[in-house]
C-alpha atoms as an extended CHARMM CRD file, in Angstrom:
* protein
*
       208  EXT
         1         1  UNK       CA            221.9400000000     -145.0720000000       30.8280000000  PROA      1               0.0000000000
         2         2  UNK       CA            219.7090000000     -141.9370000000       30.4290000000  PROA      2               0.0000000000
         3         3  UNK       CA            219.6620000000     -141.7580000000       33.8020000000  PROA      3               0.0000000000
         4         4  UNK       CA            222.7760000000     -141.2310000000       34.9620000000  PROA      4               0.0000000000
         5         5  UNK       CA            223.3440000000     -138.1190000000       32.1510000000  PROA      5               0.0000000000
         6         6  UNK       CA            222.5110000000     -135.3890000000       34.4710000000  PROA      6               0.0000000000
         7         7  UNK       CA            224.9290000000     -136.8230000000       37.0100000000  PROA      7               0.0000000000
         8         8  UNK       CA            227.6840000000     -137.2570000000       34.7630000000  PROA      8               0.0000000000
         9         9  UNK       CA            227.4180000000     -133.9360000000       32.9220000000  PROA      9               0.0000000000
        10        10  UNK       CA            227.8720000000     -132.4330000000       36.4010000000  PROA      10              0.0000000000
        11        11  UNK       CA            230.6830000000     -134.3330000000       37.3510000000  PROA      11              0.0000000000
        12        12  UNK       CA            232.3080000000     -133.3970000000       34.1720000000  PROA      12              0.0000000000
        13        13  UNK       CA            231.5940000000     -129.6930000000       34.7390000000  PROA      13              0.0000000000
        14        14  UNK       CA            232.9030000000     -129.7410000000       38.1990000000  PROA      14              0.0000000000
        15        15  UNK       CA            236.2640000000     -131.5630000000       36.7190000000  PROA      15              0.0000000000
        16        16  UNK       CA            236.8040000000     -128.5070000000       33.7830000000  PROA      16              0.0000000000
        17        17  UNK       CA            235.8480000000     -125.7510000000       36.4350000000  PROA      17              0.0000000000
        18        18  UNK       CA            238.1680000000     -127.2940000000       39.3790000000  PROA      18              0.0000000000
        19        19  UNK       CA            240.8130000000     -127.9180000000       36.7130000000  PROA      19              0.0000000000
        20        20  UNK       CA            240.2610000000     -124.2580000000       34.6760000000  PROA      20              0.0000000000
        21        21  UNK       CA            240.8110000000     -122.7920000000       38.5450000000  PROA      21              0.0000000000
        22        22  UNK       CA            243.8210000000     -124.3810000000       39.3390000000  PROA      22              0.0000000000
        23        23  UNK       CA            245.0850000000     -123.4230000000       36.1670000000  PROA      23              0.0000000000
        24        24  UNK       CA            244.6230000000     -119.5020000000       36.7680000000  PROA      24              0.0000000000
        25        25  UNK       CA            245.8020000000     -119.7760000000       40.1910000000  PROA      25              0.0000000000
        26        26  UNK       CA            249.1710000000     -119.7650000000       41.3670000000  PROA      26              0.0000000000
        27        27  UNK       CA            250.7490000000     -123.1680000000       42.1760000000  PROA      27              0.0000000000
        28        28  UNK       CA            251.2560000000     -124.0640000000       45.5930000000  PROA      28              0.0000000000
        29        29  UNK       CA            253.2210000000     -126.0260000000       48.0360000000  PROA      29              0.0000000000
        30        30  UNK       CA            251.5790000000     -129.3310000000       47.6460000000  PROA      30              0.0000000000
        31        31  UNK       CA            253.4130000000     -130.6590000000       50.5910000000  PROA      31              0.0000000000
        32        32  UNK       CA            251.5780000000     -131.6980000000       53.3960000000  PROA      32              0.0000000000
        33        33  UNK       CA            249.4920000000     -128.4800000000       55.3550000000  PROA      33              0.0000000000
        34        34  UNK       CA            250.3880000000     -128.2650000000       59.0120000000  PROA      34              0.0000000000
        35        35  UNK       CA            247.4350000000     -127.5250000000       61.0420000000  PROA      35              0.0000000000
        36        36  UNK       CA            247.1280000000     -124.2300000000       61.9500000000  PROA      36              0.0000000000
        37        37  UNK       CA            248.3080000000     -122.0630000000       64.5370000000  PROA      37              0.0000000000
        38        38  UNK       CA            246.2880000000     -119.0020000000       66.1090000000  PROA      38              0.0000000000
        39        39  UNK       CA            247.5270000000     -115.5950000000       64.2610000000  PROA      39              0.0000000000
        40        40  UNK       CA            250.2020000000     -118.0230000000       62.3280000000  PROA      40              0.0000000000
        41        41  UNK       CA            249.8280000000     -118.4050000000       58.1090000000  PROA      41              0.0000000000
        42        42  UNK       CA            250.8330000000     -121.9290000000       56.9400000000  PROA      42              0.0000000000
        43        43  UNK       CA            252.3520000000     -121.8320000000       53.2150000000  PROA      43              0.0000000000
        44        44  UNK       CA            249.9280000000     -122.9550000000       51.0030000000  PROA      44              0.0000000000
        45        45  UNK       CA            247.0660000000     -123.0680000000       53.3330000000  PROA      45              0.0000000000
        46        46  UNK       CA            243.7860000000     -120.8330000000       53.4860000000  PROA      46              0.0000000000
        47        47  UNK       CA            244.4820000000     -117.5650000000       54.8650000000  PROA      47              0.0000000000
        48        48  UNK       CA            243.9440000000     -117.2910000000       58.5960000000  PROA      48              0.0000000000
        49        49  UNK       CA            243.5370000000     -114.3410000000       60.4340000000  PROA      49              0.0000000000
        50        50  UNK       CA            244.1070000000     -113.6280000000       64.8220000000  PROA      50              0.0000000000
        51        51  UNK       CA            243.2530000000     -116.5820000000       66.3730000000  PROA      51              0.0000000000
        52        52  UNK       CA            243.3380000000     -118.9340000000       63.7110000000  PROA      52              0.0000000000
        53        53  UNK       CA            240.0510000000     -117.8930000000       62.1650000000  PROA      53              0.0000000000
        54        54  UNK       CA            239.8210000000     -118.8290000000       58.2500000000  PROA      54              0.0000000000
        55        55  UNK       CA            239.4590000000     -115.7690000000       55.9890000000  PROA      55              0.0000000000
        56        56  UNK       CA            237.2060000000     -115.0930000000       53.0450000000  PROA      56              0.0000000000
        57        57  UNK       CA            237.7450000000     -117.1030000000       50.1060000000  PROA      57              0.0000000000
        58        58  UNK       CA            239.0620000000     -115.3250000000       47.0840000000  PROA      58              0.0000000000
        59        59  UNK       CA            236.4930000000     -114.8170000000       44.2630000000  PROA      59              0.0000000000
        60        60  UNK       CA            237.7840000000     -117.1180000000       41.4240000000  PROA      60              0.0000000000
        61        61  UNK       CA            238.0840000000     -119.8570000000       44.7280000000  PROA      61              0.0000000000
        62        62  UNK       CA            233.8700000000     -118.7460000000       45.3170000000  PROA      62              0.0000000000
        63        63  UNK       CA            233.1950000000     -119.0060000000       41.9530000000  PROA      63              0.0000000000
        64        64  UNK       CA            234.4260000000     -122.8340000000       41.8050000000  PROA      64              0.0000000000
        65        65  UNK       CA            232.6370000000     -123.6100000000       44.7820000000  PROA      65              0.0000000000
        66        66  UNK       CA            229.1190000000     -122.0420000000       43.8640000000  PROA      66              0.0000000000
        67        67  UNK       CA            230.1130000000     -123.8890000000       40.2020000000  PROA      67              0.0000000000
        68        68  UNK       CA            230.0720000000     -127.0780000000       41.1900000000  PROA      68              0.0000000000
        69        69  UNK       CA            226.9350000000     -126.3880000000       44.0700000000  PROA      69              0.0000000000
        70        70  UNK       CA            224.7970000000     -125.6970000000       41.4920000000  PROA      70              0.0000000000
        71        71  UNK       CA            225.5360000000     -128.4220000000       39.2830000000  PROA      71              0.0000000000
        72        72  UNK       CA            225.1530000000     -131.1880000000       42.4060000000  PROA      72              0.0000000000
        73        73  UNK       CA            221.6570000000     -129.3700000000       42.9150000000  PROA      73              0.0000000000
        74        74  UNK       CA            220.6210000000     -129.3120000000       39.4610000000  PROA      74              0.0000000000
        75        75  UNK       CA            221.9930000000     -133.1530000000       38.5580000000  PROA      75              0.0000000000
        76        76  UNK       CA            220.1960000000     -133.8740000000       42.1090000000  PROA      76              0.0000000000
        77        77  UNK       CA            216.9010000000     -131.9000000000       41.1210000000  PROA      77              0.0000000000
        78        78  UNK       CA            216.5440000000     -134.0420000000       37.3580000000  PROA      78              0.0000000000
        79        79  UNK       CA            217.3230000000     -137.1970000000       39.4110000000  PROA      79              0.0000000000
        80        80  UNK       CA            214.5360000000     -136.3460000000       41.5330000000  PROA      80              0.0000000000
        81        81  UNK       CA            212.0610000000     -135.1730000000       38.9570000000  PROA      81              0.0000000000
        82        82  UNK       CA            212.7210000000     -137.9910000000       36.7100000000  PROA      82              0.0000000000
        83        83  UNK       CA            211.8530000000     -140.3480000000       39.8110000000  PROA      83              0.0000000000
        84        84  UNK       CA            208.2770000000     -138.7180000000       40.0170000000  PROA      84              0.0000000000
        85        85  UNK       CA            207.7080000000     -138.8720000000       36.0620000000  PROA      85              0.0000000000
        86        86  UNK       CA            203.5530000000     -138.0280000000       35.8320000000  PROA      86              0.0000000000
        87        87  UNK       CA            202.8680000000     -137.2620000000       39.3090000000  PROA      87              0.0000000000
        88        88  UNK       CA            204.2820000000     -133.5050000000       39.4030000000  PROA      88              0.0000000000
        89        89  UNK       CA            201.1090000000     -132.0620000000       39.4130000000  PROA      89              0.0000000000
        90        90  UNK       CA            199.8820000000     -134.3780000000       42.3940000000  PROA      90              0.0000000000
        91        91  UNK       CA            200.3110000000     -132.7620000000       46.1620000000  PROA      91              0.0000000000
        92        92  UNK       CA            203.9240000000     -132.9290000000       47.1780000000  PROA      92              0.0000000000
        93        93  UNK       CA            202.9110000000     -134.8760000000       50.0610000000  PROA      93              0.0000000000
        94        94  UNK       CA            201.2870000000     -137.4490000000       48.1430000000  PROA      94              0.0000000000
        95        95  UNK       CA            204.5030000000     -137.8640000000       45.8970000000  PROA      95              0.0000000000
        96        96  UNK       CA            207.3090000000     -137.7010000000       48.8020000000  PROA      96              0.0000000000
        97        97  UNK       CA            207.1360000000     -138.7710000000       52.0570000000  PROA      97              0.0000000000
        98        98  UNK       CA            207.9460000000     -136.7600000000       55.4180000000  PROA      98              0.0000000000
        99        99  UNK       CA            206.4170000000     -133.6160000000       54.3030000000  PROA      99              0.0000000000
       100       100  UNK       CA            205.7670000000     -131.0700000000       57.4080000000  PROA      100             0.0000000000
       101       101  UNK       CA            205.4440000000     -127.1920000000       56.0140000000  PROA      101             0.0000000000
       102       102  UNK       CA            205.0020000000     -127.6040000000       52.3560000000  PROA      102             0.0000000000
       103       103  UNK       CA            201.6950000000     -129.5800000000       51.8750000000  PROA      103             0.0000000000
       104       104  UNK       CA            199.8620000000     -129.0910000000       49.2990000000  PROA      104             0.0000000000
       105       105  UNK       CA            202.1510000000     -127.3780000000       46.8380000000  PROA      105             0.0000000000
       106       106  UNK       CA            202.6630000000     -130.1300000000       43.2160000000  PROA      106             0.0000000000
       107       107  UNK       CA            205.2490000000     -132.2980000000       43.8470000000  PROA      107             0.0000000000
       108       108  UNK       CA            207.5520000000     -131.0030000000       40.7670000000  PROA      108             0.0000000000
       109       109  UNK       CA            207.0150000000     -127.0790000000       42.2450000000  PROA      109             0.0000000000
       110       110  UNK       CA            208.1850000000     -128.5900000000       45.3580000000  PROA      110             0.0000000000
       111       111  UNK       CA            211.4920000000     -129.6210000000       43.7280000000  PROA      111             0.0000000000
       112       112  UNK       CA            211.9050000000     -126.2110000000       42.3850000000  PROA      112             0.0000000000
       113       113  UNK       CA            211.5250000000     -124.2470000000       45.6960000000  PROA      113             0.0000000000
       114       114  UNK       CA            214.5070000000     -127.0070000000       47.3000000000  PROA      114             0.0000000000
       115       115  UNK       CA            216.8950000000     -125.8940000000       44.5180000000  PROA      115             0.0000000000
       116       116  UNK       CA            216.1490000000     -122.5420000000       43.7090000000  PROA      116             0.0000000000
       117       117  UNK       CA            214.4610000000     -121.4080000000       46.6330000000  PROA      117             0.0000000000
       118       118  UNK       CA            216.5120000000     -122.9270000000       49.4720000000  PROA      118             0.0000000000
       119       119  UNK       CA            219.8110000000     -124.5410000000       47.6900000000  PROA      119             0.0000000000
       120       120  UNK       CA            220.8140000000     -121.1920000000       45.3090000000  PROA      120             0.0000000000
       121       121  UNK       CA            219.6320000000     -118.3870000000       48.2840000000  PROA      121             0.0000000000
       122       122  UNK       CA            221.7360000000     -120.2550000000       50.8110000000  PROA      122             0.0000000000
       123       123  UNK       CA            224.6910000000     -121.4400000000       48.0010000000  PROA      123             0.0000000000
       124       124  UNK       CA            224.6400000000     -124.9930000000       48.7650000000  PROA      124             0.0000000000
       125       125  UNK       CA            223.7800000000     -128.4730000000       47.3220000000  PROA      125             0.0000000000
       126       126  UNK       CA            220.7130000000     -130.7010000000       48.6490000000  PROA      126             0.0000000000
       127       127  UNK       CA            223.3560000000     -132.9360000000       51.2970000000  PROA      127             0.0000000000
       128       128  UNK       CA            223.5820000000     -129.6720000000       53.1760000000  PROA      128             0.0000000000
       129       129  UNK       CA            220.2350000000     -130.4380000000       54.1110000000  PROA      129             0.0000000000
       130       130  UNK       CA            219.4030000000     -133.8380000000       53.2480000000  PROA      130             0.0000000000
       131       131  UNK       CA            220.8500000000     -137.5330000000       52.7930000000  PROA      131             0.0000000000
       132       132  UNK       CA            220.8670000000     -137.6100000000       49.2290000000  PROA      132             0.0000000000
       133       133  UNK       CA            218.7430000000     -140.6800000000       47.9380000000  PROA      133             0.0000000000
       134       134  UNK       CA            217.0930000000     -140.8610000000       51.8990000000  PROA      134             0.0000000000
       135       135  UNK       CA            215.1950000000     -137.0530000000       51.2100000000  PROA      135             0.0000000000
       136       136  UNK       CA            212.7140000000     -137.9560000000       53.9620000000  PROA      136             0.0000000000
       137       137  UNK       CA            215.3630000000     -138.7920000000       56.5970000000  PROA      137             0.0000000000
       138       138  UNK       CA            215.6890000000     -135.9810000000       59.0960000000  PROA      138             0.0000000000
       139       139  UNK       CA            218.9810000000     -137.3410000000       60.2120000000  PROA      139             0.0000000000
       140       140  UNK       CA            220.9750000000     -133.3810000000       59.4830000000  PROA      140             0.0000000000
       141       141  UNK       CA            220.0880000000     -130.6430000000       62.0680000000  PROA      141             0.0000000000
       142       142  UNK       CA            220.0670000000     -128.0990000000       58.8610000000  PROA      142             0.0000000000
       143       143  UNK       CA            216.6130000000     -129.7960000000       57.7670000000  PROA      143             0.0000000000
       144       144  UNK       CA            214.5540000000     -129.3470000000       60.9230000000  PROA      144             0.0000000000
       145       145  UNK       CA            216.6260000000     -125.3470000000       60.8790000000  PROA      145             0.0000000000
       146       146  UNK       CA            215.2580000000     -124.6420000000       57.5500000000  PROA      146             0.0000000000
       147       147  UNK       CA            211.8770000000     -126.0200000000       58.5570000000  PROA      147             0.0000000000
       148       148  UNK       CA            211.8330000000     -123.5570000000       61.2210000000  PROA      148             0.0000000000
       149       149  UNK       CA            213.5750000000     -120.8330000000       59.6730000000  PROA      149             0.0000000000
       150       150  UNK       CA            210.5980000000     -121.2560000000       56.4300000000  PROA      150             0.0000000000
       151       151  UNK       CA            207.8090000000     -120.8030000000       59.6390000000  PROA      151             0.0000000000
       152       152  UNK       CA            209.5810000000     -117.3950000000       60.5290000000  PROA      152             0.0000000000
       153       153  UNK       CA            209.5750000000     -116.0160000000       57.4110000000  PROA      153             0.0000000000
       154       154  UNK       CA            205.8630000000     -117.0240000000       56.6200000000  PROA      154             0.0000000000
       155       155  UNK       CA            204.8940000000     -114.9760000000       60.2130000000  PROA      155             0.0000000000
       156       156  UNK       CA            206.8310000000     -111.9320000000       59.0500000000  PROA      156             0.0000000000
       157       157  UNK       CA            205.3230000000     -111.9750000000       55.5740000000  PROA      157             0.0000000000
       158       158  UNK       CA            201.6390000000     -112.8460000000       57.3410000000  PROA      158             0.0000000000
       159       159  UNK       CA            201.6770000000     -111.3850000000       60.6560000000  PROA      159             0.0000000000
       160       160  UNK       CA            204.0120000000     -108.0020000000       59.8600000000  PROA      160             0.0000000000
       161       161  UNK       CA            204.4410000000     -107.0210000000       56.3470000000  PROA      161             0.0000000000
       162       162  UNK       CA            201.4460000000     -107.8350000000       55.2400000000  PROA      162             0.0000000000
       163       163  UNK       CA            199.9910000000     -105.0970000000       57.7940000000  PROA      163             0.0000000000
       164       164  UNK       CA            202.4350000000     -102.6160000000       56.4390000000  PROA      164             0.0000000000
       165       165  UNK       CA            200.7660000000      -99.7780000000       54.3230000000  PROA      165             0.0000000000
       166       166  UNK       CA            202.2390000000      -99.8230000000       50.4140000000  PROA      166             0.0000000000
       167       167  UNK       CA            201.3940000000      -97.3550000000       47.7650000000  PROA      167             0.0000000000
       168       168  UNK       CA            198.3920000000      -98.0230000000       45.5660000000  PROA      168             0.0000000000
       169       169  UNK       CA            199.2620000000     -100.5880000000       42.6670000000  PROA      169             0.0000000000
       170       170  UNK       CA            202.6760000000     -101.1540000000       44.1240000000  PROA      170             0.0000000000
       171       171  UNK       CA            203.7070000000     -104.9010000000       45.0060000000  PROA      171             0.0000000000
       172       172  UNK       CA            203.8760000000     -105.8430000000       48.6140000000  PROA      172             0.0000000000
       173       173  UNK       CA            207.5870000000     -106.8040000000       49.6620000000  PROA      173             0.0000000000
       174       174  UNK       CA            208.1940000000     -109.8290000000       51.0500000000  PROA      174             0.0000000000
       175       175  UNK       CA            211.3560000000     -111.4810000000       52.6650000000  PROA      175             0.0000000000
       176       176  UNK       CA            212.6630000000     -115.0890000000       51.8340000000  PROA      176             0.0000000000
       177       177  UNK       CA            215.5320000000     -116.9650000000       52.2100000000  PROA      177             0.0000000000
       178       178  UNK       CA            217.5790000000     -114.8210000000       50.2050000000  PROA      178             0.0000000000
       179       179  UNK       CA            216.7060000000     -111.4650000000       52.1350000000  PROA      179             0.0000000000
       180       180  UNK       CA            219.1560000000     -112.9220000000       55.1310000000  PROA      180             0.0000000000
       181       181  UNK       CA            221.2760000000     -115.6420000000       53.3500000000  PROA      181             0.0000000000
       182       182  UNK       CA            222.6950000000     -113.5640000000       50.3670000000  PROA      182             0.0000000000
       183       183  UNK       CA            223.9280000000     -116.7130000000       48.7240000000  PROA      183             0.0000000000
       184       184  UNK       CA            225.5690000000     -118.1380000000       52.2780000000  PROA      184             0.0000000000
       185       185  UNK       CA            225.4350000000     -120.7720000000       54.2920000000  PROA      185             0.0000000000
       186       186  UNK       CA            225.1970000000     -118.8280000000       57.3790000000  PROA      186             0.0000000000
       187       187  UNK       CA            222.8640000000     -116.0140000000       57.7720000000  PROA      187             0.0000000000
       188       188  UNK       CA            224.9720000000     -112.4320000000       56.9150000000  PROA      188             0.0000000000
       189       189  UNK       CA            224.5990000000     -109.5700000000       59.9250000000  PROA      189             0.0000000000
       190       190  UNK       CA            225.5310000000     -106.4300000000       60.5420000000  PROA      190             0.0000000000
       191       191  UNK       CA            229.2910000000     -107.1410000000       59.8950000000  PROA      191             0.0000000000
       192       192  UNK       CA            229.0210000000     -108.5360000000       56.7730000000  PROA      192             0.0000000000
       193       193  UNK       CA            229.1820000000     -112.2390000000       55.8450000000  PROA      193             0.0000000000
       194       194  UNK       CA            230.8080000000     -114.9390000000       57.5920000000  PROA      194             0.0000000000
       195       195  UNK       CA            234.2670000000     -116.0350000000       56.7490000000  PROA      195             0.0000000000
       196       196  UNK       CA            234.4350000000     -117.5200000000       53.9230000000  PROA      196             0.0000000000
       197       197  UNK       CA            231.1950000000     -116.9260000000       51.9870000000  PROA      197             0.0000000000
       198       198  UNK       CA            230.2010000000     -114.4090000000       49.4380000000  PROA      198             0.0000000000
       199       199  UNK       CA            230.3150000000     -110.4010000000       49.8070000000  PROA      199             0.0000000000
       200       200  UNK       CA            227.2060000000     -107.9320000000       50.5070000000  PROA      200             0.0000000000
       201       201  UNK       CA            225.8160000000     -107.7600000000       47.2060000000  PROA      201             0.0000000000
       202       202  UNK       CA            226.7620000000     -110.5220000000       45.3620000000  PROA      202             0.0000000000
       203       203  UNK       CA            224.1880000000     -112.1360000000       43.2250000000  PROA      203             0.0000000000
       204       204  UNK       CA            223.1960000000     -116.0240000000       44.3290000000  PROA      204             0.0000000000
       205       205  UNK       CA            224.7570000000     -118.6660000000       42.2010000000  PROA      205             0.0000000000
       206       206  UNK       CA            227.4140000000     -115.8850000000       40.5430000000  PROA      206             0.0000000000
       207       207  UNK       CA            229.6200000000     -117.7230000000       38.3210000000  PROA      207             0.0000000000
       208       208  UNK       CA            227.2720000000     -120.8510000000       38.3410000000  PROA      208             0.0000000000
């Protein structure tokens, strides 16, 4: 019974925030949504712009979805935890299996950097990456990306900025997930963020 708390508390909280966001929204045609046509709006469908493209989601529609991410993540994180009960301090590699660039670390820091570090910088939940209750699988393409994406940012932070001169007593900057991600999915460039995700400057996880 204890055990499925965490899970239902989130479920709950993505119900209230889904329903308090429908509820401050106007109402919609809840007819069926034709599939879109390029440089064509369909009532009561996303906003598309030339060529069909889907448009950035409004905030209150961003807030809901980071909501309910961070909820999944943090009912998936106490699953997870509670499933290695006394061995956090033990090597993560000793605790879970298929571990490639985080030996060594303790198994319960381990699940921190996966929800913090990875899930709330990118603004997703642990199936973007994973098959939830098969973590070792590496069955999703965004697992062996963040693998290799986790090596690049180690050789910048080893290889580049470490060489760079900083004033005396003054911290050494360092780039992460977050320095690219901004709380997306998809890395942001020069334009901006992708359709659909969260503006330049937005914190990660606002509204969670």
């Amino acid at each position: 019974m204890n055990e499925r708390v965490p899970a239902a508390v989130a479920a709950v909280s993505s119900i209230i925030i889904v329903a308090y966001a429908c509820s401050t929204t106007p109402a919609t045609n809840t007819s069926p949504t034709p599939q879109p046509i390029a440089g064509q709006q369909v009532p009561g469908g996303p906003p598309r712009g030339p060529g069909g493209q889907r448009l950035p989601l409004t905030d209150s529609a961003r807030r809901v979805r980071d909501s309910v991410n961070a909820a999944r993540r943090d009912s998936g994180a106490a699953m997870v935890l509670r499933s290695i009960a006394g061995r956090e301090t033990q090597p993560a590699e000793s605790v879970f299996k298929n571990i490639k660039i985080l030996k060594g670390i303790p198994a319960g820091r381990l699940v921190a950097i996966m929800n913090m570090g990875f899930g709330r910088s990118l603004g997703v939940s642990c199936g973007f990456c994973h098959v939830p209750g098969k973590w070792d699988l590496d069955d999703k393409e965004e697992k062996n990306t963040a693998r290799l994406m986790f090596a690049m940012v180690q050789t910048i932070n080893r290889d580049y900025i470490a060489k760079v001169p900083v004033d005396s007593g003054a911290p050494r900057p360092v780039v992460n997930c977050f320095t690219c991600h901004r709380g997306n999915s998809r890395p942001m460039g020069p334009e901006g963020p992708p359709p659909g995700n969260r503006p330049p400057g937005a914190p990660p996880g606002s509204g969670d």
